[in-house]
C-alpha positions as a Markdown table, in Angstrom:
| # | Residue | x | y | z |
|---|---|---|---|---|
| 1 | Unk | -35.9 | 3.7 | -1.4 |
| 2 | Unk | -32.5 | 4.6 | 0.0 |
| 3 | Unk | -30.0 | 5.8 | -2.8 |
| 4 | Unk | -26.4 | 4.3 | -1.4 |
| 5 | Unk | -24.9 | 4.4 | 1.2 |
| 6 | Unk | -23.8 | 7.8 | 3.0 |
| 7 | Unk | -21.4 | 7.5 | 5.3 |
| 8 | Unk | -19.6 | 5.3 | 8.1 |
| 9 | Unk | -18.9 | 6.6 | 11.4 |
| 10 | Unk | -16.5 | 4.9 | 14.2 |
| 11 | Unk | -16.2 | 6.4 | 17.7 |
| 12 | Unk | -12.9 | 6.2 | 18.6 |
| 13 | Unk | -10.4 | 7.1 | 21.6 |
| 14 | Unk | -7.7 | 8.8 | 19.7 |
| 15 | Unk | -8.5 | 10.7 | 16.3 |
| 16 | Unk | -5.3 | 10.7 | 15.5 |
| 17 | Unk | -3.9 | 6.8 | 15.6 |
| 18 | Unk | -7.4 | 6.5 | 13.9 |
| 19 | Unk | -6.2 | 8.7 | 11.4 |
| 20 | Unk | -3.1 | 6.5 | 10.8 |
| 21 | Unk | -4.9 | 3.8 | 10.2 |
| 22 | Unk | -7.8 | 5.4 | 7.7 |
| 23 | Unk | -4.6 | 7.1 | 5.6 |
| 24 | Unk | -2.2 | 4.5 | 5.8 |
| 25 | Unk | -3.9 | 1.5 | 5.3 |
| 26 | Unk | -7.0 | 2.2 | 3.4 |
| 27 | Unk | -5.1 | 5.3 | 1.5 |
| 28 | Unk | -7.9 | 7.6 | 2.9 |
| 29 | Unk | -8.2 | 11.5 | 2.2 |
| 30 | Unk | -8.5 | 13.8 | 5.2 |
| 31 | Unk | -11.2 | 16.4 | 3.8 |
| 32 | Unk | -12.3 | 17.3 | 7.5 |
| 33 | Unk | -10.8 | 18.0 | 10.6 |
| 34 | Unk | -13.3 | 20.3 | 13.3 |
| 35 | Unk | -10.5 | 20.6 | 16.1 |
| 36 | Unk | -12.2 | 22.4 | 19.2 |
| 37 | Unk | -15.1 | 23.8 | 17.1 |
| 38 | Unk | -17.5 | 21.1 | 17.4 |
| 39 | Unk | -20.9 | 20.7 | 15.0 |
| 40 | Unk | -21.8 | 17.5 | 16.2 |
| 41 | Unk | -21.1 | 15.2 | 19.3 |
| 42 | Unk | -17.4 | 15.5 | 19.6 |
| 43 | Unk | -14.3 | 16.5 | 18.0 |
| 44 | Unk | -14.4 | 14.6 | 14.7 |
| 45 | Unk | -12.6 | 13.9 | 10.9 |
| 46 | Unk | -13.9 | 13.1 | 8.0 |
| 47 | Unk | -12.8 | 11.0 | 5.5 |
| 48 | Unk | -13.1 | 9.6 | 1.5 |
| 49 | Unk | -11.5 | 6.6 | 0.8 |
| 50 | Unk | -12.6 | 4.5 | -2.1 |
| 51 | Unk | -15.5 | 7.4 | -2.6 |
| 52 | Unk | -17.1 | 6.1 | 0.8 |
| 53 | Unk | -16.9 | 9.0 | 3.5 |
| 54 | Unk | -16.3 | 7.9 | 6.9 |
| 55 | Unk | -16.4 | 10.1 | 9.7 |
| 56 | Unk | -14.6 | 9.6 | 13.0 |
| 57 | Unk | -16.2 | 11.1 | 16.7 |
| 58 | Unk | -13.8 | 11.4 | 19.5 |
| 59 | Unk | -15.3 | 8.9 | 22.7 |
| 60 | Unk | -15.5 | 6.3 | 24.7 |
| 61 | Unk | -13.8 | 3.1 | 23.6 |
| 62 | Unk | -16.1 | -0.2 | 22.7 |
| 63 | Unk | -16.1 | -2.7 | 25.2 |
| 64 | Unk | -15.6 | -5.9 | 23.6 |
| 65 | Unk | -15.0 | -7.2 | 19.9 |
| 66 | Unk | -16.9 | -8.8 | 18.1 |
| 67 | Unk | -17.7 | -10.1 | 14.1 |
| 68 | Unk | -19.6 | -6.8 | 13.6 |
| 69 | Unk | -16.8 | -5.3 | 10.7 |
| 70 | Unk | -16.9 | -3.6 | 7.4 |
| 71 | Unk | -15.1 | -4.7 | 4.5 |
| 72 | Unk | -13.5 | -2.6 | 1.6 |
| 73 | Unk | -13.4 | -3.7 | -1.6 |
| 74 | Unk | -9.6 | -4.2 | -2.9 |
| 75 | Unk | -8.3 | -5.5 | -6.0 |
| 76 | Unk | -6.2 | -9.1 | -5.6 |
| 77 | Unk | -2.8 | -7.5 | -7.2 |
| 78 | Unk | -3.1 | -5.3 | -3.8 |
| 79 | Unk | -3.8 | -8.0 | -1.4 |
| 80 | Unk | 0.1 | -8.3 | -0.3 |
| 81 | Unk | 0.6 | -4.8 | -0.2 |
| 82 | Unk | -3.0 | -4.2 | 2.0 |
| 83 | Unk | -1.4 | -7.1 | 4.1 |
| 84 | Unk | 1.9 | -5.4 | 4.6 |
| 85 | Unk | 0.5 | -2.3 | 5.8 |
| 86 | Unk | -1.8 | -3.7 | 7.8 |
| 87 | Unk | 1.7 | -5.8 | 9.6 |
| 88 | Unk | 3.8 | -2.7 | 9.7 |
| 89 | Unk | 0.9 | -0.5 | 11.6 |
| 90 | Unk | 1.2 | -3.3 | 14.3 |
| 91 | Unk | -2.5 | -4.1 | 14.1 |
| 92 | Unk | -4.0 | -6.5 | 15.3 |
| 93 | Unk | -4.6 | -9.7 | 13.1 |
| 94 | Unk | -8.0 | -12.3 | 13.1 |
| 95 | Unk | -7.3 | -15.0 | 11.4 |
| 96 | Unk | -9.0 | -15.6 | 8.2 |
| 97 | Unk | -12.2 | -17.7 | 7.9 |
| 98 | Unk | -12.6 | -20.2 | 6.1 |
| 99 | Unk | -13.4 | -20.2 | 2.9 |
| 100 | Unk | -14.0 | -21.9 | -0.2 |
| 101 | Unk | -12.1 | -21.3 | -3.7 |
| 102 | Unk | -14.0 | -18.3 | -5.9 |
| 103 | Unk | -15.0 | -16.6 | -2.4 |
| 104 | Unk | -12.7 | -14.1 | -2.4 |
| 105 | Unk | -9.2 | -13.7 | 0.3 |
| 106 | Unk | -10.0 | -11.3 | 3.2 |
| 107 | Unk | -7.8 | -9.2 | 5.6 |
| 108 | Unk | -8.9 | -8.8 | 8.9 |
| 109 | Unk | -7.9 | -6.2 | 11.4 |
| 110 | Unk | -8.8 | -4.3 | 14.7 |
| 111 | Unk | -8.0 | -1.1 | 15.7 |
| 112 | Unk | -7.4 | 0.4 | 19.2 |
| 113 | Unk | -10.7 | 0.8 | 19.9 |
| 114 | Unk | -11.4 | -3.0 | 18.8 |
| 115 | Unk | -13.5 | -2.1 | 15.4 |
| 116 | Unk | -13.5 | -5.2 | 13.0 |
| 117 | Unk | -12.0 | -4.0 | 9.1 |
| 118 | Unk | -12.3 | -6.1 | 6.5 |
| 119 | Unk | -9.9 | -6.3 | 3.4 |
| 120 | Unk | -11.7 | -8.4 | 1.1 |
| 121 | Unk | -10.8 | -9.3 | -2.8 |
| 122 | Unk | -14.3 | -10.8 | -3.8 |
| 123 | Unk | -17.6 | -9.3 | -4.8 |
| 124 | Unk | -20.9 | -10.0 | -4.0 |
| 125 | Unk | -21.8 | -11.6 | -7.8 |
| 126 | Unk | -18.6 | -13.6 | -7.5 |
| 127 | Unk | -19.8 | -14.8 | -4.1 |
| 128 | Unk | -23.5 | -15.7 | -5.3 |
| 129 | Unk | -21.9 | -17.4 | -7.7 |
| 130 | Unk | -19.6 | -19.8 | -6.2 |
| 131 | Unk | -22.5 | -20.4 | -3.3 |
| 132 | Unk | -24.9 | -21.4 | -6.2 |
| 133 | Unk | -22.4 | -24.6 | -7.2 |
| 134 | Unk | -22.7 | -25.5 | -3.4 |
| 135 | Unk | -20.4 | -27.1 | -0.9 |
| 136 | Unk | -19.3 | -30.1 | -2.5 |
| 137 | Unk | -18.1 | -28.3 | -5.9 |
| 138 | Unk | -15.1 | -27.1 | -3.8 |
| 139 | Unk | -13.9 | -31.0 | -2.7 |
């Protein structure tokens, strides 16, 4: 029924430390900018990073956090260099889970606005995979 996905959108305080983060971190391409003249909500950007358009509103700041996040798909030569952007930004850091061996390493990261991003060096297949062994096949 639905063809893909179409786009992610974050509300966010500050377009432009948003921006930061979508360009420095995930290597994002501004393609949008509205400035005062507004189509939708709020002022807004948008965004292709990875071929996945994400669009960020200008509002009002999330409450709280929580495990609610989306992960990017990177590649595991990249996973020190994702982490070292993510460090020099000064964002803040979750811990990872735990996991077991096959699943994949992850990077997790908040922005200002306390949305969860995921870094994450596993697919889904390779996930399946390992799950289908079961717990004791990584002792």
């Amino acid at each position: 029924m639905i063809e893909g996905l179409s786009h992610v959108t974050f509300i966010v305080s500050d377009l432009d430390r948003m921006t930061r983060i979508l360009v420095e971190v995930l290597g994002a391409e501004e393609v949008y900018a509205s400035g005062e003249e507004t189509f939708s909500v709020s002022r807004e950007k948008f965004f292709l990073a990875g071929g996945v358009w994400i669009a960020i509103m200008e509002g009002e700041r999330r409450c709280e956090r929580s495990y609610d996040h989306v992960a990017f798909k990177i590649d595991e030569t990249d996973f020190d260099a994702c982490l070292e952007r993510v460090r020099r930004l000064g964002l803040d850091m979750k811990p990872p889970r735990p996991r077991v061996p096959g699943e994949g390493r992850s990077i997790y990261f908040y922005d200002e606005d306390d949305h969860m991003f995921e870094l994450h060096t596993g697919t889904l297949a390779e996930r399946l995979a390992r799950y289908a062994k079961g717990r004791k096949a990584a002792q």
